[in-house]
mmCIF file of the C-alpha atoms, coordinates in Angstrom:
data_MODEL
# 
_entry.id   MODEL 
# 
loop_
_atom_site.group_PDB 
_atom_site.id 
_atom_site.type_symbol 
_atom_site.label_atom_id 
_atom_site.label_alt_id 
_atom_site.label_comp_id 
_atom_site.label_asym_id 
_atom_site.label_entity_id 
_atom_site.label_seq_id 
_atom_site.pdbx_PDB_ins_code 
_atom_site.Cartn_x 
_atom_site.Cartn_y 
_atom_site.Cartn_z 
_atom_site.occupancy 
_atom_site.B_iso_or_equiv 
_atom_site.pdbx_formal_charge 
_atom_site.auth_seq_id 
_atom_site.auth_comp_id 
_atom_site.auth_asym_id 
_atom_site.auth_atom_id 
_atom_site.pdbx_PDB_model_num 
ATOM 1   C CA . UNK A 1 1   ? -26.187 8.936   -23.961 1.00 0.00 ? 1   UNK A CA 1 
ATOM 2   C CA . UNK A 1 2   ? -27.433 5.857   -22.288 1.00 0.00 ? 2   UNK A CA 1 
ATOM 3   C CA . UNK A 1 3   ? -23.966 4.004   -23.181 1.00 0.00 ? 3   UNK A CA 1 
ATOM 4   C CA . UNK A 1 4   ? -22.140 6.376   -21.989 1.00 0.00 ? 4   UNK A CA 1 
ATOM 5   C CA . UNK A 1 5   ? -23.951 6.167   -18.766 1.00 0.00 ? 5   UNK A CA 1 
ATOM 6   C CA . UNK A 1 6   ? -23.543 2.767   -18.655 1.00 0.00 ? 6   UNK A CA 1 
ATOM 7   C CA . UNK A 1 7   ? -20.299 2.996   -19.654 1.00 0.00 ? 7   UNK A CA 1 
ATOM 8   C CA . UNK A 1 8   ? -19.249 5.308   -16.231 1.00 0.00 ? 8   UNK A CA 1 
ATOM 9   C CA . UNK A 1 9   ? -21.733 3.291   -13.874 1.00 0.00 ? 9   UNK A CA 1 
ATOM 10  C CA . UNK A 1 10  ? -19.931 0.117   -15.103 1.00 0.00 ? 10  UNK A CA 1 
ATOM 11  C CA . UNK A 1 11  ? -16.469 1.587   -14.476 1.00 0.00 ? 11  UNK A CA 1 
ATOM 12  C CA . UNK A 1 12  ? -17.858 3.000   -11.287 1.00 0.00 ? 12  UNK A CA 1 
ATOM 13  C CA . UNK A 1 13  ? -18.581 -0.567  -9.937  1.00 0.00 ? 13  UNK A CA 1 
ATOM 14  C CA . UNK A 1 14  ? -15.676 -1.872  -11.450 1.00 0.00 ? 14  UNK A CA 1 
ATOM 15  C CA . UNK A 1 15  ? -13.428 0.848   -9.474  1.00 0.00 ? 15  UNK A CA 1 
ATOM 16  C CA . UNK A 1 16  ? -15.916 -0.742  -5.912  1.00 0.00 ? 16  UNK A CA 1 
ATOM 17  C CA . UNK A 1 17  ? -14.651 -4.068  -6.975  1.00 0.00 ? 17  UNK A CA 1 
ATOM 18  C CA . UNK A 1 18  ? -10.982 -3.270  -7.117  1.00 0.00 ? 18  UNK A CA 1 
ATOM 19  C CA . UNK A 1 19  ? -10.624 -1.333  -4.478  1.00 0.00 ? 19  UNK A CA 1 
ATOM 20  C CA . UNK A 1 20  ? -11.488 -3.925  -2.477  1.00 0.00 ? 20  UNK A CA 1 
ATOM 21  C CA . UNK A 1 21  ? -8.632  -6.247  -2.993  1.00 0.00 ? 21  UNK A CA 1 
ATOM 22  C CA . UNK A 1 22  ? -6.631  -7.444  -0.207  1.00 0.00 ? 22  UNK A CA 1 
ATOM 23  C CA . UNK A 1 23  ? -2.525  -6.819  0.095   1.00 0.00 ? 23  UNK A CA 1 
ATOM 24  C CA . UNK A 1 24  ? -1.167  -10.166 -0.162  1.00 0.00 ? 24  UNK A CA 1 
ATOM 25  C CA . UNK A 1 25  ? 1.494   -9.331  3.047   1.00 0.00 ? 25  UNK A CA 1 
ATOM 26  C CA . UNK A 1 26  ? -0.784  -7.101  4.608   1.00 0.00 ? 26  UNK A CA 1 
ATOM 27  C CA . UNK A 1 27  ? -4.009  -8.618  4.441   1.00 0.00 ? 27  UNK A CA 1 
ATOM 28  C CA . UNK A 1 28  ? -5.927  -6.092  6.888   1.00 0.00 ? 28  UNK A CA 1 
ATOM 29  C CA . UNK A 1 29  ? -5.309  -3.421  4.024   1.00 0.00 ? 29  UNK A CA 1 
ATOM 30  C CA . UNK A 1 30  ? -6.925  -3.568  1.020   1.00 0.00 ? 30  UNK A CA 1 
ATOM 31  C CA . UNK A 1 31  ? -4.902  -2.199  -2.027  1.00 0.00 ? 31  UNK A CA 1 
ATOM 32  C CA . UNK A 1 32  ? -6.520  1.125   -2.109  1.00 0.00 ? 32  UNK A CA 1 
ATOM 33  C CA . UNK A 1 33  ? -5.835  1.578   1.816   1.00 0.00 ? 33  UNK A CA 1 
ATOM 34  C CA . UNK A 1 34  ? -2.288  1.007   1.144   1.00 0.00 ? 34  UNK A CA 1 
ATOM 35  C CA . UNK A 1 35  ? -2.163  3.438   -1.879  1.00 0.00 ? 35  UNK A CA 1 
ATOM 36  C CA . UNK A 1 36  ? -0.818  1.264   -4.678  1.00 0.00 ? 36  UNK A CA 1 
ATOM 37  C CA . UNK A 1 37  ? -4.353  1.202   -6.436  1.00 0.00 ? 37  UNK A CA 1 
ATOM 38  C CA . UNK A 1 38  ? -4.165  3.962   -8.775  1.00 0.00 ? 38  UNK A CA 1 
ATOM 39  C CA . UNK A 1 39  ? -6.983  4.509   -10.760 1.00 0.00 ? 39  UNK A CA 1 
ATOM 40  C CA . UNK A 1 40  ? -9.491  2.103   -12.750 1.00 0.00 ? 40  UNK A CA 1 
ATOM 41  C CA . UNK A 1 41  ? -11.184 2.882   -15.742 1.00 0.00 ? 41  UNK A CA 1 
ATOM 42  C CA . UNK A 1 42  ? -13.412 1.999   -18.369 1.00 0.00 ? 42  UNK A CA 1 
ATOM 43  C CA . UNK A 1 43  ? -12.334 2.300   -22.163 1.00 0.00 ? 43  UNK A CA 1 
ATOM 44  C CA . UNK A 1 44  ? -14.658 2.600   -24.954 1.00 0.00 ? 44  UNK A CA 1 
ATOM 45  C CA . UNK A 1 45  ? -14.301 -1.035  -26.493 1.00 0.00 ? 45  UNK A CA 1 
ATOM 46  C CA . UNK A 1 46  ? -14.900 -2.292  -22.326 1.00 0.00 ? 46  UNK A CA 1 
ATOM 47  C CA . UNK A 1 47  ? -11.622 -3.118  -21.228 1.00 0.00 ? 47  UNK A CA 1 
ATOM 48  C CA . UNK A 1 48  ? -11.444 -2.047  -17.554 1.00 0.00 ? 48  UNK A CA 1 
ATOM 49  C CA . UNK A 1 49  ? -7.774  -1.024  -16.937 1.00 0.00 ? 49  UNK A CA 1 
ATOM 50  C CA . UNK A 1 50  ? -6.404  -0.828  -13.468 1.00 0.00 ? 50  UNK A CA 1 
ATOM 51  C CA . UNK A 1 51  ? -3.275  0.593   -12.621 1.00 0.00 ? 51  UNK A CA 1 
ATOM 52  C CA . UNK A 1 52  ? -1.226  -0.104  -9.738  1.00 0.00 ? 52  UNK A CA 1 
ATOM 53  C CA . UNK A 1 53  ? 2.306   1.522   -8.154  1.00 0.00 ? 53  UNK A CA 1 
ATOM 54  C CA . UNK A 1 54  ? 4.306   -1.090  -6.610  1.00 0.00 ? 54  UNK A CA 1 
ATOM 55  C CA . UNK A 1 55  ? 5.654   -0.169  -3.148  1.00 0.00 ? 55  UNK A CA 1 
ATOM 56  C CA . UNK A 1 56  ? 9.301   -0.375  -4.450  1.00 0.00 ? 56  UNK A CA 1 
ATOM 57  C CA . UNK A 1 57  ? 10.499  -1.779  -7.697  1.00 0.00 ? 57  UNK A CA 1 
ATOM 58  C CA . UNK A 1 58  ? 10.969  -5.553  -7.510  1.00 0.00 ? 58  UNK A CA 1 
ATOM 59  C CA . UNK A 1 59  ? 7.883   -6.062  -4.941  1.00 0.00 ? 59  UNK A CA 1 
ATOM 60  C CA . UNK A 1 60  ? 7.721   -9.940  -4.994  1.00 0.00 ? 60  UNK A CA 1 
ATOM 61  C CA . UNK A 1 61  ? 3.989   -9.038  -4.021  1.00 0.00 ? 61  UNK A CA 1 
ATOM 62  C CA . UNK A 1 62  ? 3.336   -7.414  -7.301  1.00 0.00 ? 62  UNK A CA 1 
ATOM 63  C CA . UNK A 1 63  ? 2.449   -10.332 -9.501  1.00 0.00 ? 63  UNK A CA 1 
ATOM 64  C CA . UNK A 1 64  ? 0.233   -11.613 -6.423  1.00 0.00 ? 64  UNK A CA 1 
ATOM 65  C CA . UNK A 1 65  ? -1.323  -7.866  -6.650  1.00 0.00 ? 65  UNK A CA 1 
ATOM 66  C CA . UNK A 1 66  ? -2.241  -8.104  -10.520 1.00 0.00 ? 66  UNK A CA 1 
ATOM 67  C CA . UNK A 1 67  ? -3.159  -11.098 -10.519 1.00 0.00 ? 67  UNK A CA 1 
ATOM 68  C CA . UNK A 1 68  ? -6.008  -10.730 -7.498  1.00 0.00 ? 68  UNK A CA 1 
ATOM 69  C CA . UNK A 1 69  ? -6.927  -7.333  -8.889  1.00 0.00 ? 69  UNK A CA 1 
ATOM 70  C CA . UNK A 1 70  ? -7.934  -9.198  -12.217 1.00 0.00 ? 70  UNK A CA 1 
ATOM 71  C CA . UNK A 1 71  ? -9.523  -12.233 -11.411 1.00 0.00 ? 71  UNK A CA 1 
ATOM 72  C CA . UNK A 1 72  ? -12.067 -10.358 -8.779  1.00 0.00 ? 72  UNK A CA 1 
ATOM 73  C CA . UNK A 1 73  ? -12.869 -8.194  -12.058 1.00 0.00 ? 73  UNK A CA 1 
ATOM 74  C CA . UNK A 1 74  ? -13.367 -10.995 -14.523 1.00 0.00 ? 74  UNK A CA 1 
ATOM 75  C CA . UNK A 1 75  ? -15.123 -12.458 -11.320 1.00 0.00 ? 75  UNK A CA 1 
ATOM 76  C CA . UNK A 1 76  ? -17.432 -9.693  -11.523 1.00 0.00 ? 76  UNK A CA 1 
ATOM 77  C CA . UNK A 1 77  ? -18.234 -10.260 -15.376 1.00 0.00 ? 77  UNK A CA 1 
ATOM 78  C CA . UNK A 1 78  ? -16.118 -8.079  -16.768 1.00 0.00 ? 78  UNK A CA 1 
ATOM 79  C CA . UNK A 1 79  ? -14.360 -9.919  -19.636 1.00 0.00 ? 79  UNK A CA 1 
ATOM 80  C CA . UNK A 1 80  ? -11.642 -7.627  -20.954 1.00 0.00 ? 80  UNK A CA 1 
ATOM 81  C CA . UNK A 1 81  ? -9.640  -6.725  -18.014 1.00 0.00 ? 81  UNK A CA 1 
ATOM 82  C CA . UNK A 1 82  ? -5.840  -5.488  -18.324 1.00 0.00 ? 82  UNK A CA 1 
ATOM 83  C CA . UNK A 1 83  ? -3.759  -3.953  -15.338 1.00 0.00 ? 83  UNK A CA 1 
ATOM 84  C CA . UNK A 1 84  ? -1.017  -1.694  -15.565 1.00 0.00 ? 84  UNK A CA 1 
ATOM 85  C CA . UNK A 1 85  ? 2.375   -1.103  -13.512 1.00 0.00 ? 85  UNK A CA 1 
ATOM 86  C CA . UNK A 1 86  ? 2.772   2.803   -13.191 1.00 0.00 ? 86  UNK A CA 1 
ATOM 87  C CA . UNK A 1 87  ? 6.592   3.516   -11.924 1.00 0.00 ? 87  UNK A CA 1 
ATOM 88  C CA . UNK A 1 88  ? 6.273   7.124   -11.931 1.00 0.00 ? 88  UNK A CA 1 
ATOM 89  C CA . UNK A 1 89  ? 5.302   9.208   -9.636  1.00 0.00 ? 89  UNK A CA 1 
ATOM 90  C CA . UNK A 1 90  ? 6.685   6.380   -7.219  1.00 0.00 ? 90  UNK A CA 1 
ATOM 91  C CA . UNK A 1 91  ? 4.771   5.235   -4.411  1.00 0.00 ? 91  UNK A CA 1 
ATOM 92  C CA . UNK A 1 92  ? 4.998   6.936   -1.276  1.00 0.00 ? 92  UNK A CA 1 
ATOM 93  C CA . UNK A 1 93  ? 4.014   5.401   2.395   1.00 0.00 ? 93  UNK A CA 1 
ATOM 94  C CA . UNK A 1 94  ? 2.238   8.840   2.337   1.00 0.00 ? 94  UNK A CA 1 
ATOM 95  C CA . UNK A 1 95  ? -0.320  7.344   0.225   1.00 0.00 ? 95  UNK A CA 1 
ATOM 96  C CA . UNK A 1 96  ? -1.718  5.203   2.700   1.00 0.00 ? 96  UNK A CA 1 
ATOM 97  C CA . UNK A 1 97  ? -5.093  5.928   3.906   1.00 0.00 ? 97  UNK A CA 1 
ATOM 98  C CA . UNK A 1 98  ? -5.952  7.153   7.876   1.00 0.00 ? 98  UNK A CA 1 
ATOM 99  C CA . UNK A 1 99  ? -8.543  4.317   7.309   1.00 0.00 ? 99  UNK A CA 1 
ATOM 100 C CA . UNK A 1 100 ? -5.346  1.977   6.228   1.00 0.00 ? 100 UNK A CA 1 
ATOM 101 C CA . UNK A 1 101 ? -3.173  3.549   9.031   1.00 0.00 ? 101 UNK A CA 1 
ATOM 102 C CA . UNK A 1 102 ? -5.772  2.510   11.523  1.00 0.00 ? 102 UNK A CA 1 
ATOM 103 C CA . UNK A 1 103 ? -6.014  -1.212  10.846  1.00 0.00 ? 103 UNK A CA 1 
ATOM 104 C CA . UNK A 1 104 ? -2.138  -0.938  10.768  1.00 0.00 ? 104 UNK A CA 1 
ATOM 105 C CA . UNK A 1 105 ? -2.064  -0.197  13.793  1.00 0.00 ? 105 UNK A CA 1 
ATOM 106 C CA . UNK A 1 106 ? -5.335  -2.394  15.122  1.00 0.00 ? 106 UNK A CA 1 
ATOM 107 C CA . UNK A 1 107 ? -3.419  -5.175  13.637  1.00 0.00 ? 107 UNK A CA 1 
ATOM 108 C CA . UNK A 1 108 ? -0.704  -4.617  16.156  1.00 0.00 ? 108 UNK A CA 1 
ATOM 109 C CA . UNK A 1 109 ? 2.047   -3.176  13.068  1.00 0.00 ? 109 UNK A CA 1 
ATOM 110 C CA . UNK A 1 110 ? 3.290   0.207   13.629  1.00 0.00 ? 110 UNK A CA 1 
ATOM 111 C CA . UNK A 1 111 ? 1.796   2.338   10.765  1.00 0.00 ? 111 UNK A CA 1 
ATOM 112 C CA . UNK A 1 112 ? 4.472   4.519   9.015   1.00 0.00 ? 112 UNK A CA 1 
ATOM 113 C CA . UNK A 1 113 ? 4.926   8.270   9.962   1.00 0.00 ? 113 UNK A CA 1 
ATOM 114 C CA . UNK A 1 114 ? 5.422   11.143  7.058   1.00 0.00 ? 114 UNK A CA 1 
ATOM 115 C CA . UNK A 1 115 ? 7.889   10.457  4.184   1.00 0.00 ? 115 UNK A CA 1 
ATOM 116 C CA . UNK A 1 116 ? 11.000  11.803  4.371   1.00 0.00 ? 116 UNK A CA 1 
ATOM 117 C CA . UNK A 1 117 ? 11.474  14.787  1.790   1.00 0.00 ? 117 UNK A CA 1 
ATOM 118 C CA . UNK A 1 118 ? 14.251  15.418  -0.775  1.00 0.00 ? 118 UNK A CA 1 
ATOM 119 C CA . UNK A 1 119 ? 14.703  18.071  -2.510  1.00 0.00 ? 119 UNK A CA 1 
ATOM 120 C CA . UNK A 1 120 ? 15.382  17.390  -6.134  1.00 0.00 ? 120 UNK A CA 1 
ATOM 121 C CA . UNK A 1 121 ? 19.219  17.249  -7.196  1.00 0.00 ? 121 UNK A CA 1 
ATOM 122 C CA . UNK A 1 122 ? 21.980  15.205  -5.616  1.00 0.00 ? 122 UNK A CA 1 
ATOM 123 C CA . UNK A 1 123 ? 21.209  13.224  -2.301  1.00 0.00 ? 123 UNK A CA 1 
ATOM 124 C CA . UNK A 1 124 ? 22.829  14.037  0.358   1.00 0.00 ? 124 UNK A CA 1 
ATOM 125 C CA . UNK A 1 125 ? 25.102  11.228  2.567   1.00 0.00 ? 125 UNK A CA 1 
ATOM 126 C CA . UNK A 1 126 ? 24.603  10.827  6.318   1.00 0.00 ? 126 UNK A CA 1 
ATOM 127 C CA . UNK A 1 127 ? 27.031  8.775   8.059   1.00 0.00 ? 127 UNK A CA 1 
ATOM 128 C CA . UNK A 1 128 ? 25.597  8.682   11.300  1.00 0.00 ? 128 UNK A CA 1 
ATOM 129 C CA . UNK A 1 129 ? 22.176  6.748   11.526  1.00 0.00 ? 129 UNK A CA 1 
ATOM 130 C CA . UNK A 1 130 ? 18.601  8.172   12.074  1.00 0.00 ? 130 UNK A CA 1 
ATOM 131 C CA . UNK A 1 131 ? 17.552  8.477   15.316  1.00 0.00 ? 131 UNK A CA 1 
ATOM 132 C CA . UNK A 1 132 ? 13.520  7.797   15.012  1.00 0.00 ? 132 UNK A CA 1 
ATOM 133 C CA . UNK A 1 133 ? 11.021  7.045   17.581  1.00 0.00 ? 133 UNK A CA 1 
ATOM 134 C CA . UNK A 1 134 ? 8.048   4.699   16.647  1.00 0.00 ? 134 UNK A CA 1 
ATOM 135 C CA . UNK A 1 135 ? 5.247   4.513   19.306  1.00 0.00 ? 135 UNK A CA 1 
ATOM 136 C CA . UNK A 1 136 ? 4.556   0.965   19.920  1.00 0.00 ? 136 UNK A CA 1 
ATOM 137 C CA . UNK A 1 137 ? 1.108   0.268   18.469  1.00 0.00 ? 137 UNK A CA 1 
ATOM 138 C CA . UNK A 1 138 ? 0.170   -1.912  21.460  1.00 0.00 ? 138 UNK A CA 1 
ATOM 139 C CA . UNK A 1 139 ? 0.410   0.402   24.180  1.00 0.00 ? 139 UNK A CA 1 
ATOM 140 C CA . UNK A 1 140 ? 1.584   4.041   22.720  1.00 0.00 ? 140 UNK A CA 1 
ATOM 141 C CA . UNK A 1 141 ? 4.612   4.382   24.618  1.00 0.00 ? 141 UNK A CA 1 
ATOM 142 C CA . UNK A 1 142 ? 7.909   5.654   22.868  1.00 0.00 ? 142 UNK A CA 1 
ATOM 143 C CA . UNK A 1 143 ? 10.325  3.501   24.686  1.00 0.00 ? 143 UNK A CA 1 
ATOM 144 C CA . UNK A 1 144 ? 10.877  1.216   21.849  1.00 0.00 ? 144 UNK A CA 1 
ATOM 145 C CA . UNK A 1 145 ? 13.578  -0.072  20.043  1.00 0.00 ? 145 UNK A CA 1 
ATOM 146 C CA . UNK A 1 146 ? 14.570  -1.742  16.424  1.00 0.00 ? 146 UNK A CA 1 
ATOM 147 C CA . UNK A 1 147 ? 15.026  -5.026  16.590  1.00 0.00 ? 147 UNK A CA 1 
ATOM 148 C CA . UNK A 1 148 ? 15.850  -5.834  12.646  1.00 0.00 ? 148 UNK A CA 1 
ATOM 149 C CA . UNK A 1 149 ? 15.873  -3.544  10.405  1.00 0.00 ? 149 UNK A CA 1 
ATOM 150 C CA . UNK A 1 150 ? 13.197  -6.285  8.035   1.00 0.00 ? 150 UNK A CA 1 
ATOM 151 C CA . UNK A 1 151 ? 10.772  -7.974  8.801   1.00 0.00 ? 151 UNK A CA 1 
ATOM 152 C CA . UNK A 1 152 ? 8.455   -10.700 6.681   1.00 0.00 ? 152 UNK A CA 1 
ATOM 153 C CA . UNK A 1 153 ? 8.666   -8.260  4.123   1.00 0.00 ? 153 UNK A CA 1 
ATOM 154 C CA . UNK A 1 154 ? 10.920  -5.403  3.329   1.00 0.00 ? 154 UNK A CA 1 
ATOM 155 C CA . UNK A 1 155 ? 8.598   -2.597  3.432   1.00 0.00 ? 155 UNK A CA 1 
ATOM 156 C CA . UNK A 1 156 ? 8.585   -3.701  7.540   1.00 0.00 ? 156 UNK A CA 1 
ATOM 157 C CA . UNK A 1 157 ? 10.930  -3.266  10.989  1.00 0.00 ? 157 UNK A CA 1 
ATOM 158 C CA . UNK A 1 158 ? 11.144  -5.579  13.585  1.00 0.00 ? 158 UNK A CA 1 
ATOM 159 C CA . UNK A 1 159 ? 10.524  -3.390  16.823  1.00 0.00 ? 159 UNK A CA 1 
ATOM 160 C CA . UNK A 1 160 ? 10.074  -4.178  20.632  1.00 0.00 ? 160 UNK A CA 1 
ATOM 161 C CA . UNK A 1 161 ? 8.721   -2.012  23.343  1.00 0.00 ? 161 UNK A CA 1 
ATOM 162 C CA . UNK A 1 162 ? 10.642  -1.654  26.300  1.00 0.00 ? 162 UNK A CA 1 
ATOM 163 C CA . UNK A 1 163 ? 7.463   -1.179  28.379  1.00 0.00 ? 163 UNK A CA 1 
ATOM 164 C CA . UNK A 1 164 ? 5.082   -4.204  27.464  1.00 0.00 ? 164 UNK A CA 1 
ATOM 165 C CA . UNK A 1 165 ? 7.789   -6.173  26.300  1.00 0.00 ? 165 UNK A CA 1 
ATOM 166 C CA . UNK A 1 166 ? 6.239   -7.152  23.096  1.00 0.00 ? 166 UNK A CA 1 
ATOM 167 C CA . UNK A 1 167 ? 7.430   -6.994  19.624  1.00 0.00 ? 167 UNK A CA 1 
ATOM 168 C CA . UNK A 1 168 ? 6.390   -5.316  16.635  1.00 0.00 ? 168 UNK A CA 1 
ATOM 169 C CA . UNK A 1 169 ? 6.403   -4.843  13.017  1.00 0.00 ? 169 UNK A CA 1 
ATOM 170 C CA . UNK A 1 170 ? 6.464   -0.878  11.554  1.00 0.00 ? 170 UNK A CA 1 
ATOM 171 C CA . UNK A 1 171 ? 5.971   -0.256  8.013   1.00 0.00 ? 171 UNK A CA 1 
ATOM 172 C CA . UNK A 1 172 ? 9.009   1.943   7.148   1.00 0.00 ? 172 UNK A CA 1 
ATOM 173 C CA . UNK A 1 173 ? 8.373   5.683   5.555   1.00 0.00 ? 173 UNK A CA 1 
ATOM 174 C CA . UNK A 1 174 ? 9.402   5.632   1.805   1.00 0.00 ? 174 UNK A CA 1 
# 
């Protein structure tokens, strides 16, 4: 009984540890606050395993991701560590936190709004483009317009508000 206590308080810090990981590009966030932390647990033999959904397949920030989420654990003491890539269900800007939409948006980058939804089967094809209206995060008004459609990264926008003049990054809706 006493392992197995110490078994979950051990995976309970180790969860505290890795959930406080920075995104590489978007270093106000940690990766929990963006959503691509998954779950952490504790096996019998003491491996923690961590498992993390990239934003979109071929993230360039992945590697950066495991390789941060691992050495903060083996940081922490814990000497078998081994993190896992989970493509399914895929990561949705949905799954980032109000507390991770917030510092989006104190940081000046338009946080995302909800997901778009598809219904399962074929997709359909719009030829005329999206009209969508992102509040600028400096001063809330809706007269803004895309710049680029990336930014530093390709999860981002390039926007500018027509009101204050100043540009901005949004994280897109995926």
């Amino acid at each position: 009984m006493v392992t197995m206590l110490t078994t979950l308080s051990a995976g309970r810090r180790a969860r505290q540890i890795a959930e406080q990981v920075p995104d590489p590009e978007l270093p106000m966030l940690t990766l929990a606050d963006l959503g691509v932390l998954r779950g952490v647990e504790m096996t019998a033999d003491g491996t923690v395993v961590a498992s993390l959904t990239p934003t979109y397949s071929g993230c360039p920030a992945m590697a950066e991701m495991r390789a941060d989420v691992a050495a903060r654990l083996r940081a922490a003491g814990y000497a078998r560590v081994e993190i896992r890539t989970v493509l399914d269900p895929p990561w949705t800007s949905d799954w980032i936190t109000p507390a991770g939409r917030r510092k989006l948006a104190e940081h000046g980058i338009a946080p995302p709004g909800a997901a778009p939804r598809r219904a399962a089967g074929p997709v359909p094809l719009v030829l005329s483009p999206t009209r969508r209206t992102v509040p600028c995060p400096r001063c809330g008004s809706r007269d803004t317009e895309e710049t680029s459609r990336f930014a530093a990264t390709s999860c981002k926008a390039l926007w500018r508000c027509r009101a204050c003049r100043e540009p901005f990054e949004y994280v897109k809706e995926i």
